[in-house]
N, C-alpha and C positions, 0 to 999 in steps of 0.2 A: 633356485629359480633358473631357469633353462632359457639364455636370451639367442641364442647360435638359430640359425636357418636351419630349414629343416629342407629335405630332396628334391620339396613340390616350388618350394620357395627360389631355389635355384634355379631351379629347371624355368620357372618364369620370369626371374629377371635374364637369363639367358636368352629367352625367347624376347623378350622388350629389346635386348641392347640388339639382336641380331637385324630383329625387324628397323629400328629406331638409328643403326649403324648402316643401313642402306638407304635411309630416307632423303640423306644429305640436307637433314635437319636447319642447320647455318643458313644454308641458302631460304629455306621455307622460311625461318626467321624474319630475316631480311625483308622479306617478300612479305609476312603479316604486317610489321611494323608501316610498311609502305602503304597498308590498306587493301593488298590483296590477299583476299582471304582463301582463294583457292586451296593451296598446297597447305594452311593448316588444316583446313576439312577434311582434305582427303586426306591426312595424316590423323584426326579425329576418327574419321570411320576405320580404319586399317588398326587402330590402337582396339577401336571397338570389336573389332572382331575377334580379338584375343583377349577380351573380358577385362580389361581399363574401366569402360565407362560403368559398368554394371556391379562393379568391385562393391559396393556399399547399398542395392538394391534388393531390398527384399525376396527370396527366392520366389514368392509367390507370384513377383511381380517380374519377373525375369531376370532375375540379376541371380548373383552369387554368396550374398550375405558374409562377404568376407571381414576378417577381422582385421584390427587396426596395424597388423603386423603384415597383411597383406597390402595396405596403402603404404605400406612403409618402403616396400620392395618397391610397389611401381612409383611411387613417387621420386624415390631415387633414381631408378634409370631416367623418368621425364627430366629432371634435373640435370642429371650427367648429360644427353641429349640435344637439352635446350629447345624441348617442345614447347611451341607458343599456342594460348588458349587458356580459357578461364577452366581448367582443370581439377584445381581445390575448391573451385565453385560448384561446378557441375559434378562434378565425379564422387564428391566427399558431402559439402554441405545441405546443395539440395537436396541430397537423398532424405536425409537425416530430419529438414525442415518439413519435407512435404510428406513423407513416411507419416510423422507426429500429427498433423494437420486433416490426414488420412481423406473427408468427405467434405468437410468445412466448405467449399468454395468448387463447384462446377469448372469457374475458368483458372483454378490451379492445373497446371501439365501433369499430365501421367507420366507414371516412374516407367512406365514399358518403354517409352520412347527414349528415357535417360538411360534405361540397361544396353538399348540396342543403338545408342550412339545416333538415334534420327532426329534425335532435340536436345538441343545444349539451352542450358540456365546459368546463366549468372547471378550471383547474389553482393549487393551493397549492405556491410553489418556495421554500422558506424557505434564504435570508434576505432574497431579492430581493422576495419575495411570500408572506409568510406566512400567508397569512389567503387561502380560496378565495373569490373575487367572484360573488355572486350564484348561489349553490351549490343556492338553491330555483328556480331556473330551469334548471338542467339536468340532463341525463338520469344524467351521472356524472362524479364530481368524483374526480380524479388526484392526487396527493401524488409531487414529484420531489425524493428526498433527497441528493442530489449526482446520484449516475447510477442512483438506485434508482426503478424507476415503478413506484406502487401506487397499489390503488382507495381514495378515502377514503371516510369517514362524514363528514357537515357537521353541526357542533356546533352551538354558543352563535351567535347573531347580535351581529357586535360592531360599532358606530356611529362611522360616517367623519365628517371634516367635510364631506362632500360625500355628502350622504344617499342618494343615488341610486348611490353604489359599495356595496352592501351586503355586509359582509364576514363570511365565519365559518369562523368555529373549525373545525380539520381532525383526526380519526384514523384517519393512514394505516393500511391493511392488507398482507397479506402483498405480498411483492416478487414483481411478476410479469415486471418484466423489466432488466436493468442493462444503462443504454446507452453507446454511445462516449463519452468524456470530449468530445471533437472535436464533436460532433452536438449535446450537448448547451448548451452553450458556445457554438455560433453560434445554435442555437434562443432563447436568454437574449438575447443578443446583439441578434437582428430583434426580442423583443418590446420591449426596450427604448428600440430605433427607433421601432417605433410608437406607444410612448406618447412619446415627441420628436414625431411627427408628431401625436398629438392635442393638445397642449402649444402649437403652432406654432398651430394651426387655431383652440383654444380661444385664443388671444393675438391673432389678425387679427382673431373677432368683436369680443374686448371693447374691443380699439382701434377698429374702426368703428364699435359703439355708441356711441362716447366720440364720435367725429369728428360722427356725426350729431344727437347730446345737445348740442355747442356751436354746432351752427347754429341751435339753436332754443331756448336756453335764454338767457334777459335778465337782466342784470344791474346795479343801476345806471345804467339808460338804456341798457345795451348789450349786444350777441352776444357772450356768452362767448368765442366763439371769435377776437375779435378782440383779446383781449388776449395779450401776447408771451409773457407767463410761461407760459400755459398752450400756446401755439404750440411753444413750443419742446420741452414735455414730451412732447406728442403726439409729435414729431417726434423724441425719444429712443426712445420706442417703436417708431417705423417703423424708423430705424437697427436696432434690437435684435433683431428679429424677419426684418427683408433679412438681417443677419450668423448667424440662425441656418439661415435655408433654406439655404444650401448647403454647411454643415456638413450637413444631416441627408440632403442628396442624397448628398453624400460617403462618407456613412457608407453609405447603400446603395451605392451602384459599390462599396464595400470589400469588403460582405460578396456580392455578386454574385458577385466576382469570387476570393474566399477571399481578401483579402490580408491576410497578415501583420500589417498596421497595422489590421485591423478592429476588434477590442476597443477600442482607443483612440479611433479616429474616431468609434465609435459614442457612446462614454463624452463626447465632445468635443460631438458633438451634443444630447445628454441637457442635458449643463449647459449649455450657450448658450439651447438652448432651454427648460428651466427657466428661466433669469434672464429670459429675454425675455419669458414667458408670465406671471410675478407682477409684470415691471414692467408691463404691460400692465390685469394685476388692480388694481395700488397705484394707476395712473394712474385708471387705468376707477373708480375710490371714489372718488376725489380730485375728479374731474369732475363726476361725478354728486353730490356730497355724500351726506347723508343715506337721500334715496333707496336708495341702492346696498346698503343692511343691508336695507331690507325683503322680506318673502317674496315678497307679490306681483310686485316688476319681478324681471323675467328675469336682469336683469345679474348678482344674486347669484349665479345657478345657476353662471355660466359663474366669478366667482371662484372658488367652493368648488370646484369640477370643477381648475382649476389648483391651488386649496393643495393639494388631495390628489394628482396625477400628480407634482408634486413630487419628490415622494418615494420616488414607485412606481417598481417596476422597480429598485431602486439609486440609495439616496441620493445628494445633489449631493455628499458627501462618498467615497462608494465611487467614484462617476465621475471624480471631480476627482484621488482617489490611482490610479485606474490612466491619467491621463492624464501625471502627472508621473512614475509608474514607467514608463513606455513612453517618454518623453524624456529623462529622467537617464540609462536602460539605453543608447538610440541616443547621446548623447552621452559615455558615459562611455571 
């Protein structure tokens, strides 16, 4: 099995970081969490233009029917980034929700509008996701009760450690459509892949920030970076992060290809790349010292951004019990 990128693969996350490397992201951040939502929309359309939002939309429907190894690429760069917007929402789950749902409900949204970036959806799936992301930025916020999809109302604004995830309070309304157990289940599935892939992206910035902080930060007469202790932490992170990329490629070829062992691989990826993205946050403090709590330097952004993915999607504790239920069951 062949988990390596292939030409088209590159050539598009080149194209994400070039674009996403001029946005001066940090600052749009800042500015979402604040409650201006300007400069992430216009970062939404410009992402749209270069086929983000349509990644997971049925060609018929405008989009590119791309496969889970294609959210894997972009959801990494949104990660490394630190593009703010309910992204795994709109980009990954509703396709998948309303796709399956297909005619059920008149005031469900059209997938055209999701391919071409003019409607954003957020989706609350409790208990994976309880809380709808950024529910004042789009046009209509979903509530998935197991296999129940209904339109919600967005409540109370409730505060993340990572201020730029602005989360609120959901009251589903009537059930307009009950979908496959199967549909839904691999839909949960890819979005938690791709918050593994922004996990992966947000943990290469804050190790490179770190790498580039000890070339130029003096010590006692000396580059930080020359001393062993801190060499070899660095270099725990790089281990951490090489062992999570091809678990999270893995987990795509699984769900690509429906196997059997998807739920697990993906669960396998989640937490590898959890561990790897907050060793990469603890290290990334640890290097910078002090620095690193202030609002101003950027580095903070990208920690709070991993304590809260953390989490998301299924706890390191939900991923970790379906990973030992999927190999006590195979071995027993």
């Amino acid at each position: 099995m062949r988990f390596a990128l292939t030409d088209e693969h590159r050539g598009f996350a080149e194209a994400l970081d070039d674009l996403l490397g001029k946005a001066e992201v940090p600052s749009v951040s800042r500015s979402w969490a604040n409650g201006d939502l300007s400069g992430g929309l216009d970062l939404w359309r410009r992402l749209a233009d270069v086929g983000v939002t349509a990644l997971r939309i049925p060609e018929e429907h405008g989009g590119l029917s791309a496969e889970p190894i294609d959210v894997v690429v972009a959801f990494e760069a949104l990660g490394r980034h630190l593009a703010p917007g309910p992204y795994v929402e709109s980009v990954v789950l509703a396709p998948a929700l309303l796709t399956a749902a297909g005619d059920a409900s008149p005031a469900l949204p059209a997938l055209e509008g999701l391919a071409d970036g003019t409607a954003i959806v957020t989706v609350a799936a409790p208990p994976a996701t309880p809380f709808a992301l950024d529910a004042d930025a789009a046009q209509m916020v979903l509530h998935l009760d197991g296999t129940a999809l209904s339109i919600a109302t967005a409540g109370d604004l409730r505060v993340s450690v990572d201020r730029s995830r602005r989360l609120f309070e959901v009251l589903p309304g009537e059930d307009l459509a009950r979908l496959d157990d199967a549909v839904v289940a691999e839909a949960l599935d890819t979005a938690a892949l791709a918050c593994s892939a922004q996990l992966l992206g947000a943990g290469e910035r804050a190790l490179a920030t770190s790498v580039e902080y000890t070339k130029s930060r003096r010590q006692f007469g000396r580059v930080i970076g020359e001393y062993q202790a801190l060499k070899h932490m660095l270099a725990d992170v790089r281990v951490a992060l090489d062992f999570a990329r091809p678990l999270i490629h893995g987990a795509a070829v699984s769900l690509a290809t429906k196997s059997a062992d998807a739920p697990r691989d993906v669960s396998a990826a989640k937490v590898a790349s959890a561990e790897a993205a907050y060793l990469a946050s603890r290290v990334a403090l640890q290097t910078h010292g002090a620095i690193g709590y202030t609002e101003e330097y950027d580095l903070g952004l990208w920690i709070n951004k991993i304590r809260a993915l953390v989490t998301a999607w299924g706890t390191p504790a939900f991923h970790r019990g379906r990973v030992l239920a999927a190999i006590t069951t195979a071995t027993a």
